[in-house]
Each structure stands twice: as C-alpha cells, then as structure tokens.
C-alpha positions as CSV (number, residue, x, y, z in Angstrom):
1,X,89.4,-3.9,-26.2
2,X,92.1,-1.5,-25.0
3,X,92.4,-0.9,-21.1
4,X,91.1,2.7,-20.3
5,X,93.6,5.2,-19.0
6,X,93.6,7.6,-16.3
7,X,96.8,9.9,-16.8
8,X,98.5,12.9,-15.4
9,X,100.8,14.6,-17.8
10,X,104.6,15.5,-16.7
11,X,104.4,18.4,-14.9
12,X,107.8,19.8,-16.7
13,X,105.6,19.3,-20.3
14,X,109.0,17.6,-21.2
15,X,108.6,13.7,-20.7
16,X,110.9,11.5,-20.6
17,X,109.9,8.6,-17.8
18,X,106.7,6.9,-17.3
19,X,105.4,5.0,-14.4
20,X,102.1,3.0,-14.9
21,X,100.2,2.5,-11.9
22,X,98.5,-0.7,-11.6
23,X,95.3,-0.8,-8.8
24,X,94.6,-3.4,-6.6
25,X,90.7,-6.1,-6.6
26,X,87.7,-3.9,-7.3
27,X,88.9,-0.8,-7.8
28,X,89.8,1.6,-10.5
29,X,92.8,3.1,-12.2
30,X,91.8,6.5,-10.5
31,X,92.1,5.0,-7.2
32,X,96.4,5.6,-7.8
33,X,96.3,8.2,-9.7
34,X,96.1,10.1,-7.0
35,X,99.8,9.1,-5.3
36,X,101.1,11.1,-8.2
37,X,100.3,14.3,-6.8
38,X,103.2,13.8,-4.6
39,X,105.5,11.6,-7.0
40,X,104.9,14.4,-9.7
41,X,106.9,17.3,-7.5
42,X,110.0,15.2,-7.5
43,X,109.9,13.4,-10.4
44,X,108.8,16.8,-12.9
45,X,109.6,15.0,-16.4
46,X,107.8,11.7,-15.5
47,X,103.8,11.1,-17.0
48,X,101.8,9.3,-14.9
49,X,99.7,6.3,-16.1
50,X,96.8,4.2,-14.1
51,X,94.8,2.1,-16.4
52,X,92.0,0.1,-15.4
53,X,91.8,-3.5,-15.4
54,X,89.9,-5.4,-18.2
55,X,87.5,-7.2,-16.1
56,X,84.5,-5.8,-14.1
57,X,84.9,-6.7,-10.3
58,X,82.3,-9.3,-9.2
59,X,82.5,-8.2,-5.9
60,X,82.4,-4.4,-6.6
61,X,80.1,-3.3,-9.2
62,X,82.0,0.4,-9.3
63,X,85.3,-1.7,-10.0
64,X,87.7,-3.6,-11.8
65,X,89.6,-6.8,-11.1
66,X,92.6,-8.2,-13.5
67,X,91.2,-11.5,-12.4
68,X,89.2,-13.6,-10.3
69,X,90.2,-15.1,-6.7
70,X,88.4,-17.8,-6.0
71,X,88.4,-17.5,-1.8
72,X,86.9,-14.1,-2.3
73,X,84.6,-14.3,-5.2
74,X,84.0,-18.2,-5.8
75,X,85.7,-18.6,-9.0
76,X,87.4,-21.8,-10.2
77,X,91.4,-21.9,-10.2
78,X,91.1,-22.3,-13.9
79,X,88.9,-19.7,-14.4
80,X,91.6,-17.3,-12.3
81,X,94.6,-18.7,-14.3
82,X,92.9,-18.0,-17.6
83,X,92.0,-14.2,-16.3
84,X,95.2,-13.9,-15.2
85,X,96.9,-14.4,-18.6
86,X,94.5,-12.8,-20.6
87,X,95.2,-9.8,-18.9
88,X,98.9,-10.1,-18.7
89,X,98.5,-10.2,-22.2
90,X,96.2,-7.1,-22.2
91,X,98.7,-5.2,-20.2
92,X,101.5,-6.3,-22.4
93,X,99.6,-4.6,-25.7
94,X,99.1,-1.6,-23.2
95,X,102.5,-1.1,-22.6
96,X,103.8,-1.8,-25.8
97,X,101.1,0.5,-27.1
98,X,102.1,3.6,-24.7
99,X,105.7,3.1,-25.5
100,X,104.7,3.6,-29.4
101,X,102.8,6.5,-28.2
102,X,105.0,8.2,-25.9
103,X,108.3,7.7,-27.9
104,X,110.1,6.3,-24.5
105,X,111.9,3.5,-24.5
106,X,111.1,0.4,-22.5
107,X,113.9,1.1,-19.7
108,X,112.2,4.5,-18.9
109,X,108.7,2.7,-17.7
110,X,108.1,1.8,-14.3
111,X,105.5,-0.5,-13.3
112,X,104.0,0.0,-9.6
113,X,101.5,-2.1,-8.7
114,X,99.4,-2.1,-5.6
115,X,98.0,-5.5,-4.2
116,X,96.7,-7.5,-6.9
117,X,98.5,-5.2,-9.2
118,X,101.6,-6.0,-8.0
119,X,100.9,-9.4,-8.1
120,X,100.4,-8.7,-12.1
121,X,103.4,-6.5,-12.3
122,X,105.7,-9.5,-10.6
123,X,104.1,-11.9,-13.1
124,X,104.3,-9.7,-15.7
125,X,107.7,-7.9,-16.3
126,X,109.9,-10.9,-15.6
127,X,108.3,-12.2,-18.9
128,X,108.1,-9.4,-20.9
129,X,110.2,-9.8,-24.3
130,X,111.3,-6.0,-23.5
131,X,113.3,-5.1,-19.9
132,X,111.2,-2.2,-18.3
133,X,113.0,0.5,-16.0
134,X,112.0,-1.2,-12.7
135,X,109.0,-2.6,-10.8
136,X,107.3,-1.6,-7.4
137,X,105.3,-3.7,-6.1
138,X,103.2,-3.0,-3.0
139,X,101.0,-5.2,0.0
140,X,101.2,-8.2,-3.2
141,X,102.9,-11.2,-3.6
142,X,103.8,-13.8,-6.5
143,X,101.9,-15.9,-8.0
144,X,103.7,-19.5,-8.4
145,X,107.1,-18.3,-7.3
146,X,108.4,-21.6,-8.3
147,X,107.9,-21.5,-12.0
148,X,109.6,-17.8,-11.9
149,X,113.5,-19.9,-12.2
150,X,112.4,-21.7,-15.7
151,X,109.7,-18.8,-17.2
152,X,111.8,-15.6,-17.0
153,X,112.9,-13.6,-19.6
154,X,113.9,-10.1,-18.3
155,X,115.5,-9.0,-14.7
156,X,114.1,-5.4,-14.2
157,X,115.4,-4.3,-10.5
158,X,112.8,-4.6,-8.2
159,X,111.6,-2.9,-5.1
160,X,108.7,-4.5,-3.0
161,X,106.9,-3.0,-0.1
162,X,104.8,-4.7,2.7
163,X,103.1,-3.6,5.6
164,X,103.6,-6.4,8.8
165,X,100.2,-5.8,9.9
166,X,98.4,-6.7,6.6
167,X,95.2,-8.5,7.2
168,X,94.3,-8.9,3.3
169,X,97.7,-10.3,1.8
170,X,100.5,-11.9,4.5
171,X,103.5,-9.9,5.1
172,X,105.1,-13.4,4.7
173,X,104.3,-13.4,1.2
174,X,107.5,-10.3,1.2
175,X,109.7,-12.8,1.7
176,X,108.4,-15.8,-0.3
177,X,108.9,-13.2,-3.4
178,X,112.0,-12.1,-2.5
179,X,113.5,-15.8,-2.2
180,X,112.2,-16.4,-5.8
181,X,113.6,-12.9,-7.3
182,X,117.1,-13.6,-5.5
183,X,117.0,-17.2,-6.7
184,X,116.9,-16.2,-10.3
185,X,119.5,-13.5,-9.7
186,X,116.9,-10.1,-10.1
187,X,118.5,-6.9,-7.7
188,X,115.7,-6.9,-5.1
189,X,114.8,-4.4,-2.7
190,X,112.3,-4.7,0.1
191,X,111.3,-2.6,3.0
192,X,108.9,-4.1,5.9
193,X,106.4,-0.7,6.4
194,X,106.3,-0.7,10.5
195,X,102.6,-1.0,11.4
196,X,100.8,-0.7,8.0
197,X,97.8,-2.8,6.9
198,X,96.7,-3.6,3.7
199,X,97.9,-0.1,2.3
200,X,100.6,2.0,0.7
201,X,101.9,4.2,4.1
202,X,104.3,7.1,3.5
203,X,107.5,5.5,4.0
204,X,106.7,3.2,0.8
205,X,105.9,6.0,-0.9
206,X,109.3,8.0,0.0
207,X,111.1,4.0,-1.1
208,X,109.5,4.0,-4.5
209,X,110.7,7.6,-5.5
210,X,114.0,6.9,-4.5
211,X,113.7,4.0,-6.1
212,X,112.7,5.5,-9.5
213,X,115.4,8.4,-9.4
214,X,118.5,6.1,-8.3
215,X,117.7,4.1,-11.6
216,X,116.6,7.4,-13.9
C-alpha cells in the first residue's frame, strides 16, 4: 500500500528540489510538515514532502511507527528487523515513485529525518541503488553501524544533529554514527545543539538549510 503524503508545494510554483521529511515513533507525517513554514522562505523552489510511516504505532493509536522497538513497545528483535526492512523497502518505492512524479532527479531529494526517522534515513540512503542530494538526520542514530563498511552502496553528504541533553536517544549515539560514516569515507557533518532534548531546536534547523543550499 503506498505511504500517505502530507505535502507543501514550492512556494516559487517552479520546483526543482525536494526534501522528504521523515517523522519520528508514533507520530505522523504532519507532525514535520510544519518546519517547512520556515524552510519554504529560503528555499522558494523546493516541495516539501512528509509521508507517514506504514505501520500504526502500538503505543499511540493517533500514530505511526516505521517499526517496532522492543524496550518501548515489547516487540521481538526479529519482529523489529523485519519492520524495519519492510519499510525501507516501502520508502524506497516512495521515493522512486515521487521522483517519477515530480520529474527531479535523485540528487535534488533530501531526506531529513527526525528520531526514528533518521534512524531510517541513515539506514536507508547508504543503500539506495540511486545517490540522493543529501541526508539530515536529527536526535537519531544508526542502526548496526558495523555492517554500514560491507552494505553500502551510495555516499550522499550527510549532516546530523543532536541535542546533549536528550533523554530519549543518547547524544553518544552522534558520534557512534559519525565514526561509521567517516569509516566508510561519507562527507559528514555534525553539530552538538547546546541544551536541547529529544527535539529539533533552532540552531538545527538554521544547520539543515545551510546544509541544503551549499549542496543545491
């Protein structure tokens, strides 16, 4: 089934960027689609995408979840693996499927991922058959950082955020992630958000639109 789609058009009616937003456990796409409000005023030609996940949060009935964590919501490991790839999979079609629909090529398609979304953008995009523009990825972290070396295909630059007061996700998952990317040769960014919790704060937000227009 394809993944419904929250989306803001370009505000120029000219397109020719996309970033995808991709929400964190239990909510919904329309929980980012809001940070394009802001994005959308300095990035005029860029449509805005926030699709939500396939799978109906267990812990939130309003919400969605890409998959399962079994500390939070009891699931098995194998049960979270196989979620995991079935939506990477999912999101894969998606992307392909906007790309057909948009006319823009892969390398004008960000992916910026909040949370558990960024954990699926990290897994995501460095297997992808096609090289997207970039990835942001917020308050995540990897999943298996040490098959990342053998299982990559692409290197999309990559900018990730975290806050050093998150209660929900470590801030020393910033650096696990970051050792894997520079292991396997990927440009990484990262920026340590002073004081932040489990959140995207402003000074993330000001990193990922720099982040977008230095590569567009």
């Amino acid at each position: 089934m394809p993944l419904k789609n929250h989306v803001v058009q370009a505000l120029s009616g000219k397109p020719d960027s996309l970033v995808v937003f991709l929400h964190g456990y239990g909510a919904d796409g329309a929980d980012l689609l809001n940070l394009a409000d802001t994005l959308k005023i300095h990035l005029p030609n860029t449509i805005f995408m926030s699709p939500d996940a396939p799978n109906k949060s267990t812990m939130n009935p309003y919400g969605y979840e890409w998959f399962p964590i079994p500390r939070i919501d009891g699931s098995s490991l194998e049960d979270a693996a196989n979620k995991r790839d079935e939506a990477s999979n999912q999101l894969d079609l998606f992307l392909n499927d906007i790309k057909d629909n948009t006319g823009l090529p892969f390398d004008r398609i960000f992916l910026f991922g909040f949370s558990q979304g960024c954990m699926m953008s990290l897994h995501l995009a460095p297997r992808k058959h096609e090289k997207i523009g970039g990835v942001i990825g917020i308050a995540g972290m990897m999943m298996q950082p040490e098959l990342l070396e053998k299982e990559v295909l692409q290197k999309p630059p990559i900018l990730l955020v975290h806050g050093d007061q998150d209660d929900v996700v470590p801030y020393k998952e910033l650096s696990i992630a970051a050792d894997a990317l520079e292991k396997s040769e990927f440009e990484v960014y990262t920026l340590t958000s002073k004081g932040t919790g489990h959140s995207i704060a402003e000074d993330g937000l000001r990193a990922a639109l720099k982040f977008i227009k230095d590569i567009l």
